[in-house]
DSSP file (Angstrom, degrees, kcal/mol; ACC not computed):
  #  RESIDUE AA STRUCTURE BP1 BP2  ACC     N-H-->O    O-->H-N    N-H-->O    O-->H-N    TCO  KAPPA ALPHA  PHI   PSI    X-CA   Y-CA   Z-CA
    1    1 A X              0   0    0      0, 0.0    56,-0.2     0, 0.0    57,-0.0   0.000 360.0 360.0 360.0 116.7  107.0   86.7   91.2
    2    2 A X  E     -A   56   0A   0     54,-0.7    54,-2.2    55,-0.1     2,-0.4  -0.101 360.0-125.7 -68.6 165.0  110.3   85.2   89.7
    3    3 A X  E     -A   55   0A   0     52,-0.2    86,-1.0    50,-0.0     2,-0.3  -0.841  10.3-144.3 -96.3 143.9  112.2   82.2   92.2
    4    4 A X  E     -AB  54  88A   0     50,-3.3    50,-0.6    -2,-0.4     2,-0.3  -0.977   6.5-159.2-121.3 134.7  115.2   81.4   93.6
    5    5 A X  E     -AB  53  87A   0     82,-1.3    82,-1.3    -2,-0.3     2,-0.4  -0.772   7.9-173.4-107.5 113.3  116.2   77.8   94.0
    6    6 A X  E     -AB  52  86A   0     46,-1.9    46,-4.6    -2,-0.3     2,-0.7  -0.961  12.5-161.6-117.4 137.7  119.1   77.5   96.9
    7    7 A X  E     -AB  51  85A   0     78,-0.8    78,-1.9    -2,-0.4     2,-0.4  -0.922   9.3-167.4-124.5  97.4  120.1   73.9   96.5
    8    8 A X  E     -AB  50  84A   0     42,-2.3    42,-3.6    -2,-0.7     2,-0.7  -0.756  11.3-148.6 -92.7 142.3  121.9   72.7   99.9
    9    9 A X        -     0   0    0     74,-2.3     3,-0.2    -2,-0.4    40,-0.1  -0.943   2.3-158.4-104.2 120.6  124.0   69.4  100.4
   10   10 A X  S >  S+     0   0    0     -2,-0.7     3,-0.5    38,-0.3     6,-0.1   0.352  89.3  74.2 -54.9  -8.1  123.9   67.9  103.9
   11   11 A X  T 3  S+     0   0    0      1,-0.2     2,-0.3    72,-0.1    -1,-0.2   0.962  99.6  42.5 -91.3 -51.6  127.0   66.2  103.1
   12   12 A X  T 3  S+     0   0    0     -3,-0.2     2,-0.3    71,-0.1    67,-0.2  -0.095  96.4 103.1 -96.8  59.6  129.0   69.6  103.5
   13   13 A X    <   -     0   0    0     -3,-0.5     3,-0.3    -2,-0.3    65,-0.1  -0.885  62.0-150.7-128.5 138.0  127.3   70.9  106.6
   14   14 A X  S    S+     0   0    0     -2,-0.3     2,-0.5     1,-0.3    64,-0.1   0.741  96.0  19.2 -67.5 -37.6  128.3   71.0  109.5
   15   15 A X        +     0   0    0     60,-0.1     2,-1.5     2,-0.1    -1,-0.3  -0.844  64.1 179.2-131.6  79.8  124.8   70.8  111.1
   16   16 A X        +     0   0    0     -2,-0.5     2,-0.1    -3,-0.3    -6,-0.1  -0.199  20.9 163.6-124.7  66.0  122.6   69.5  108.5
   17   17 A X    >   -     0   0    0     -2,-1.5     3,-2.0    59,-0.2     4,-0.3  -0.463  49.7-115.7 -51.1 122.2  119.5   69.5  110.9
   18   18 A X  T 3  S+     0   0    0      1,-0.3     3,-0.3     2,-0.2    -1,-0.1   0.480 102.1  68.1-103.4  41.9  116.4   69.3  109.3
   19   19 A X  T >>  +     0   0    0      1,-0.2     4,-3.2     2,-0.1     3,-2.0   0.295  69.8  91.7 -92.3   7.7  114.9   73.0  110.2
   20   20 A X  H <>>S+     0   0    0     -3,-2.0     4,-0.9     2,-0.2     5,-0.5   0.996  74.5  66.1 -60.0 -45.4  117.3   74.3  108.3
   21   21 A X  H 345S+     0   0    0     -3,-0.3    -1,-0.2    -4,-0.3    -2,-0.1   0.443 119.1  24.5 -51.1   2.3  114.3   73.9  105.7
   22   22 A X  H <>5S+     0   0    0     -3,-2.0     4,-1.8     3,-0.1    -1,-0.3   0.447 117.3  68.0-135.9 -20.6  112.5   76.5  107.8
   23   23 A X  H  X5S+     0   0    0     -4,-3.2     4,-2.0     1,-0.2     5,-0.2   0.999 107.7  30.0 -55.3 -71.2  115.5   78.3  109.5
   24   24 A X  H  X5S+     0   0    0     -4,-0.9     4,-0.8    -5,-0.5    -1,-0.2   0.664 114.9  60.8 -86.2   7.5  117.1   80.0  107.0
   25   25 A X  H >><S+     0   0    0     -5,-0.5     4,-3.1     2,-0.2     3,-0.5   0.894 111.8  46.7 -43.6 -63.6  114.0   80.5  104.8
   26   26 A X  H 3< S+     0   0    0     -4,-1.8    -2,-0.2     1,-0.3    -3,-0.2   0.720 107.9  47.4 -76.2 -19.0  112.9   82.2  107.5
   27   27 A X  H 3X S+     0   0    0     -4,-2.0     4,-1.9     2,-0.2    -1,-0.3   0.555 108.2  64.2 -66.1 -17.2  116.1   84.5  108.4
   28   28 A X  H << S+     0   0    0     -4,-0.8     4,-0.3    -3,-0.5    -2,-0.2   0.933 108.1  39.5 -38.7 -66.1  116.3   85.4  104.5
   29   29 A X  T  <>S+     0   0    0     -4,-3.1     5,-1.2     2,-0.2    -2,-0.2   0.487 114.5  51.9 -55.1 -19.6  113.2   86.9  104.8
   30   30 A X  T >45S+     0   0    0     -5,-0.5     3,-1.6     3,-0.2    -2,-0.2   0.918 111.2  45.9 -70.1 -59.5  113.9   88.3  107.8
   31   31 A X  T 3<5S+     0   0    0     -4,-1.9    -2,-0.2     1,-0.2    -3,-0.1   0.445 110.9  50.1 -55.0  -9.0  117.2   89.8  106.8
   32   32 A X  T > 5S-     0   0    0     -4,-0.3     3,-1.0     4,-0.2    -1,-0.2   0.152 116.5-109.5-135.2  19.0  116.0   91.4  103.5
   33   33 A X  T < 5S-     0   0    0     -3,-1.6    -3,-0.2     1,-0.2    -2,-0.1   0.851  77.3 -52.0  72.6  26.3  112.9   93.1  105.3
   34   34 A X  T 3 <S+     0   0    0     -5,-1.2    -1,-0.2     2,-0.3     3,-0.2   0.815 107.7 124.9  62.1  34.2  110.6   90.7  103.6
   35   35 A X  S <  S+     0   0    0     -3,-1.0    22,-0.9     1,-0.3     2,-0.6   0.665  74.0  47.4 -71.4 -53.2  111.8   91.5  100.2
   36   36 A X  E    S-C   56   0A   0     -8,-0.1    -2,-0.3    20,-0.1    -1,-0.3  -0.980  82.0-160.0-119.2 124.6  112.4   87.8   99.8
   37   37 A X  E     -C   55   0A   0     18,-4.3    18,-2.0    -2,-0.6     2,-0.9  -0.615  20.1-106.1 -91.7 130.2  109.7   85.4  100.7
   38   38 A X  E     +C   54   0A   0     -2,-0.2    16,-0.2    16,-0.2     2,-0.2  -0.665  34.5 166.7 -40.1  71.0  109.3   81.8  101.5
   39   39 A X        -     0   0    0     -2,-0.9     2,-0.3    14,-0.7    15,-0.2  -0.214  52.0 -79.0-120.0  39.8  107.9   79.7   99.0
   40   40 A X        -     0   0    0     13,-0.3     2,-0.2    -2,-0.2    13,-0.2  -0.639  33.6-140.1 129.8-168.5  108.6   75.9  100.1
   41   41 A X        -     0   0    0     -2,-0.3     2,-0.3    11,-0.2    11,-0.2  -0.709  15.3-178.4 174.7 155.5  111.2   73.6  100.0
   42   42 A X  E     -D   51   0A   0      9,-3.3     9,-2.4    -2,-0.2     2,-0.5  -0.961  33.9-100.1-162.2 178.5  111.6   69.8   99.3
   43   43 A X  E     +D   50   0A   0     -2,-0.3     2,-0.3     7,-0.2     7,-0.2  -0.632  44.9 168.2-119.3 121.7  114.2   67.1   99.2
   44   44 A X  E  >> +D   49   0A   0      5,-1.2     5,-1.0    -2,-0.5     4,-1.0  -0.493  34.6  41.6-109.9 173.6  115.6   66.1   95.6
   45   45 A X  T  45S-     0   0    0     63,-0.8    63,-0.0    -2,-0.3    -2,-0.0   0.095  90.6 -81.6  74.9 168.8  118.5   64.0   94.3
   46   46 A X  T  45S+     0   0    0      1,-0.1    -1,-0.2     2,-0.1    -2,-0.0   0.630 129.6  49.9 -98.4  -4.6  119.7   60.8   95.5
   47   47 A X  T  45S-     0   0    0     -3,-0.2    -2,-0.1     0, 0.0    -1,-0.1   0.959 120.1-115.5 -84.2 -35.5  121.9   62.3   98.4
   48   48 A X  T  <5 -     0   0    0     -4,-1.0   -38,-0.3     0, 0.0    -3,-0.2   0.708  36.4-154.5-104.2 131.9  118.8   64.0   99.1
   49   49 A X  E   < - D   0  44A   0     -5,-1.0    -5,-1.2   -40,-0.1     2,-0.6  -0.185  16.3-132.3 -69.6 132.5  119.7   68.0   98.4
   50   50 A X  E     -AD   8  43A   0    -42,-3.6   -42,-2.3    -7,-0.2     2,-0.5  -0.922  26.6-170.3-108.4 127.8  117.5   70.0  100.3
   51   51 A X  E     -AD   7  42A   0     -9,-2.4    -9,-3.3    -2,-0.6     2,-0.3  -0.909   6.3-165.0-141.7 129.9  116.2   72.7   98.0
   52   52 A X  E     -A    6   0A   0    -46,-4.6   -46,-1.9    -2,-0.5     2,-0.4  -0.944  15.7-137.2-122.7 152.3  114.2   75.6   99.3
   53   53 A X  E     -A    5   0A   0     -2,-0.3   -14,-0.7   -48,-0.2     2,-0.4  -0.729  22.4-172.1-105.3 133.7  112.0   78.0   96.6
   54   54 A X  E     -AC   4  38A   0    -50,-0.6   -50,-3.3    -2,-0.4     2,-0.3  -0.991   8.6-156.4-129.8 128.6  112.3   81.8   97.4
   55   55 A X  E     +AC   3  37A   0    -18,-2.0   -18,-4.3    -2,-0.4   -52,-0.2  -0.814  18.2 166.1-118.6 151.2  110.2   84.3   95.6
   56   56 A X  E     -AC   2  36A   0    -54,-2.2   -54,-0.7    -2,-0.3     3,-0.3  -0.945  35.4-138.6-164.9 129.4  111.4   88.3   95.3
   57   57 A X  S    S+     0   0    0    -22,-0.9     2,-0.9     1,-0.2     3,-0.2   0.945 106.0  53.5 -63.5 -35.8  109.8   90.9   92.8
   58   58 A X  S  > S-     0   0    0    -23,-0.4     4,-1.8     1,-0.2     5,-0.4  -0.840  76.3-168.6-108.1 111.2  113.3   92.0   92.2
   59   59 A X  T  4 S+     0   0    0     -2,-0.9    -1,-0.2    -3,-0.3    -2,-0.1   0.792  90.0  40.8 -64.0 -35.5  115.3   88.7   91.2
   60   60 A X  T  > S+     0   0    0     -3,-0.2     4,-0.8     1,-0.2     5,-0.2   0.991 113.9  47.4 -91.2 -36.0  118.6   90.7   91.6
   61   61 A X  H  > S+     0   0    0      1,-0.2     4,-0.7     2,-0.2     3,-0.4   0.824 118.9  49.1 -44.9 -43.0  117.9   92.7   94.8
   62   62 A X  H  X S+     0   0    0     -4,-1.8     4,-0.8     2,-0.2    -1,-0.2   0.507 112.4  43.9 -76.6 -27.4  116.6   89.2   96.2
   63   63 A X  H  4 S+     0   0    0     -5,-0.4    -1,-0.2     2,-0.2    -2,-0.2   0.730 102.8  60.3-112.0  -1.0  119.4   87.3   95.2
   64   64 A X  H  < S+     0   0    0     -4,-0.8    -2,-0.2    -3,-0.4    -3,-0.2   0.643 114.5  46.9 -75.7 -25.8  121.9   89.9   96.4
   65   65 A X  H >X S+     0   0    0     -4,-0.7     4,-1.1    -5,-0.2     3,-0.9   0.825 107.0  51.6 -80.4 -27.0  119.9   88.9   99.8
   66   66 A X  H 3X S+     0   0    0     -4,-0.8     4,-0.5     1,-0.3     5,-0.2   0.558 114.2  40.0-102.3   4.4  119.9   85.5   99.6
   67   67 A X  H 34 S+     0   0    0      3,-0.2     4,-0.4     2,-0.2    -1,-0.3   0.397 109.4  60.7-124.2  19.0  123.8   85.1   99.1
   68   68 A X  H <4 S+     0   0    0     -3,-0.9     4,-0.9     2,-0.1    -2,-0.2   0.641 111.1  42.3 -99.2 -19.4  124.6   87.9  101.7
   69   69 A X  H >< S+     0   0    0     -4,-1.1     3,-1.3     2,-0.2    -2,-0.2   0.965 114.4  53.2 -87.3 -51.1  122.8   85.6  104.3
   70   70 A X  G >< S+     0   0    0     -4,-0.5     3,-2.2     1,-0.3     2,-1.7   0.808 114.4  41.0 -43.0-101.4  124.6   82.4  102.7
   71   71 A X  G 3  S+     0   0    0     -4,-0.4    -1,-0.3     1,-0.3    -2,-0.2   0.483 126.1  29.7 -48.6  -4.0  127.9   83.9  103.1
   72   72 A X  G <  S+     0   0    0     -2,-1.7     2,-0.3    -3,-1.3    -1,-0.3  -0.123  99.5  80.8-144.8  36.2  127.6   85.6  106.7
   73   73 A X    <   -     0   0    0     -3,-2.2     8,-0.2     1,-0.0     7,-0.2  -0.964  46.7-173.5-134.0 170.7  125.2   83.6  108.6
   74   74 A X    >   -     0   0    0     -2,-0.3     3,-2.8     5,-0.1     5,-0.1  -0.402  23.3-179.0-153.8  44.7  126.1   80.2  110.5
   75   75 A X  G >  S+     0   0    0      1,-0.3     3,-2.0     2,-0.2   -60,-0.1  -0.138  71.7   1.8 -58.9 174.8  122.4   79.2  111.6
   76   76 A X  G 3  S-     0   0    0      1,-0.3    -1,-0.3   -57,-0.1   -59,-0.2   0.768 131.5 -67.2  10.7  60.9  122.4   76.0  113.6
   77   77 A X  G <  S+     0   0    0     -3,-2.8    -1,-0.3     1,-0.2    -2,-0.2   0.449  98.1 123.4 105.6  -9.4  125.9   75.9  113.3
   78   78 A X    <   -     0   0    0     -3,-2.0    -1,-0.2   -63,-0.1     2,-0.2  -0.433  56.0-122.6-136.3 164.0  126.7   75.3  109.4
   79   79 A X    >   +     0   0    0    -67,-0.2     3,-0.7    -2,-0.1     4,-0.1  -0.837  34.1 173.1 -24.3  39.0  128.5   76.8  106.7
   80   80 A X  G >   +     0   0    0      1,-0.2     3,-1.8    -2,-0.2   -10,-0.1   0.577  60.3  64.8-128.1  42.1  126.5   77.6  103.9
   81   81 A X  G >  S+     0   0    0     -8,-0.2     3,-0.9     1,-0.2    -1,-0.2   0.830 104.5  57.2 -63.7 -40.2  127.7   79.4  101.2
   82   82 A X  G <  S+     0   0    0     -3,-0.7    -1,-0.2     1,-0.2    -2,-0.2   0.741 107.2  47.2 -83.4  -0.6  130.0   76.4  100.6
   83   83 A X  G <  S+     0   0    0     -3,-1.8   -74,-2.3    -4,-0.1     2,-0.3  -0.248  99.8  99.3-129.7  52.6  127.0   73.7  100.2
   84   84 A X  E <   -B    8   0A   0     -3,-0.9     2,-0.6   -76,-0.2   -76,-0.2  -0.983  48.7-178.0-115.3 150.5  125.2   75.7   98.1
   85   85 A X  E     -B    7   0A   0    -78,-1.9   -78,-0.8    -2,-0.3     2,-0.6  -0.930  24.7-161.4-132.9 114.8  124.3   76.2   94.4
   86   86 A X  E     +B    6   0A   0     -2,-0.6    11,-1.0   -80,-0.2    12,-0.5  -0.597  13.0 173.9 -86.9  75.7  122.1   79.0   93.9
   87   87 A X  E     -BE   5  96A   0    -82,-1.3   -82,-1.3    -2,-0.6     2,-0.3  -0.240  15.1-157.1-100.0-174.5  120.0   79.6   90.7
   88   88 A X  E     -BE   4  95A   0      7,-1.4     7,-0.7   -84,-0.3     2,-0.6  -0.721  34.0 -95.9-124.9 175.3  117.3   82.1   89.7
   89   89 A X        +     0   0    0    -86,-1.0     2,-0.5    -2,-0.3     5,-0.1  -0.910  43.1 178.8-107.9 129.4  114.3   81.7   86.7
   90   90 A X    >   -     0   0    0     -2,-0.6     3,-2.3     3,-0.1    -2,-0.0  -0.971  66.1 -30.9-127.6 115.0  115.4   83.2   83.5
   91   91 A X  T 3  S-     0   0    0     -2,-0.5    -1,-0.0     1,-0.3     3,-0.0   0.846 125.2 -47.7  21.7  56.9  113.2   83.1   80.5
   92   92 A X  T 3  S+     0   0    0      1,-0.1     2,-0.5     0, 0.0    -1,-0.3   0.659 122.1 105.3  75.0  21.7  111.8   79.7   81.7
   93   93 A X  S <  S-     0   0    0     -3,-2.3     2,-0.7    12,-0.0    -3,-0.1  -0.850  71.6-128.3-145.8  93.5  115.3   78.4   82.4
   94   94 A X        -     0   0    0     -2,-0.5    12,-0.7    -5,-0.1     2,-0.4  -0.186  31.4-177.3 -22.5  75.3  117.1   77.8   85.6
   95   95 A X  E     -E   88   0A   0     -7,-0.7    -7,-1.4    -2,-0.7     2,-0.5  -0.534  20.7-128.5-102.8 143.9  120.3   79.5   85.2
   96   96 A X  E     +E   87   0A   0     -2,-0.4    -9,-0.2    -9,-0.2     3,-0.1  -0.799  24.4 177.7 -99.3 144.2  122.9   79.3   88.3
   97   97 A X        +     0   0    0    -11,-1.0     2,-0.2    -2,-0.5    -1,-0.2   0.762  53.7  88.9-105.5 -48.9  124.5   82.3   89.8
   98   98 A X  S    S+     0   0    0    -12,-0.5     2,-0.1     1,-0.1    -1,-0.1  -0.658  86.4  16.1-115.3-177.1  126.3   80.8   92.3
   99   99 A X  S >  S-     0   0    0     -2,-0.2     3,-0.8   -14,-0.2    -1,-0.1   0.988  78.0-145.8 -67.4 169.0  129.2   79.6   92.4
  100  100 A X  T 3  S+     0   0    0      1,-0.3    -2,-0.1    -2,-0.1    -4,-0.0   0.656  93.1  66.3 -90.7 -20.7  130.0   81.2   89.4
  101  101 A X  T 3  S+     0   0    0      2,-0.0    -1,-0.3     0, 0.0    -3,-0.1   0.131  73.6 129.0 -31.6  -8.1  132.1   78.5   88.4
  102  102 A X    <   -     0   0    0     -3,-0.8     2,-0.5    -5,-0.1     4,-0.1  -0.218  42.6-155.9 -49.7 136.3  129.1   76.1   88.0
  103  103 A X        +     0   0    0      2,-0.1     2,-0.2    -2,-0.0    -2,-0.0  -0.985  49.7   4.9-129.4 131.6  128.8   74.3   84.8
  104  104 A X  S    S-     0   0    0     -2,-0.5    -8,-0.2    -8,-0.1     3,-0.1  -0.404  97.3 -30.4  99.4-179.5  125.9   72.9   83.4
  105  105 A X  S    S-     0   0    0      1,-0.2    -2,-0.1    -2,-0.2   -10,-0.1  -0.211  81.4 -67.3 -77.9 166.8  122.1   73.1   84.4
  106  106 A X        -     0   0    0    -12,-0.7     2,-1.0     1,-0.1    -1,-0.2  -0.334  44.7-130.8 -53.2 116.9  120.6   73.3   88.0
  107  107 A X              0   0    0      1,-0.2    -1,-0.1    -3,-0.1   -22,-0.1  -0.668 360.0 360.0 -65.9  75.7  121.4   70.3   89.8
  108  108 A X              0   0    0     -2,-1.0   -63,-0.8   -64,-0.0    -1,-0.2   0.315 360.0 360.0-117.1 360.0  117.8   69.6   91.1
């Protein structure tokens, strides 16, 4: 079952509580009817990023989910379609979808 890596910064959150590493897992999968699944999360980087693993048998239906909940949800409060970078697994290679302006590899 491919992943998808949604890579949030606390630095532009409003709220950057840390159940968001089980809140919006868990409303993703809620919202997409259990289409997209939970599969962790842990804390990277030197700000530290919180970066949660989502598995979906269909990578694009599942990433259509996971950036309709980014852009139109405001759990605990936050914003976070704008402190996220969203990639998927591509032929063994992290490629980023969002923003689509992104250059360079997944910032993990």
């Amino acid at each position: 079952m491919p992943t998808i890596y949604v890579r949030l910064d606390p630095r532009k959150l409003d709220n950057p509580d840390t159940d968001l590493r089980h809140a919006l897992p868990d409303l993703i999968q809620e919202e997409s009817c259990g289409e997209v699944k939970e599969d962790g999360y842990d804390y990277v980087g030197d700000v530290p990023y919180i970066l949660l693993f989502m598995k979906a048998d269909d990578i694009e239906r599942g990433l259509l989910w996971v950036l309709s909940v980014l852009e139109h949800d405001t759990t605990l409060g936050n914003d976070f379609l704008q402190a996220s970078v969203v990639a998927v697994e591509r032929e063994g290679q992290k490629v980023v979808e969002y923003p689509k302006n992104y250059k360079g590899a997944f910032p993990v």
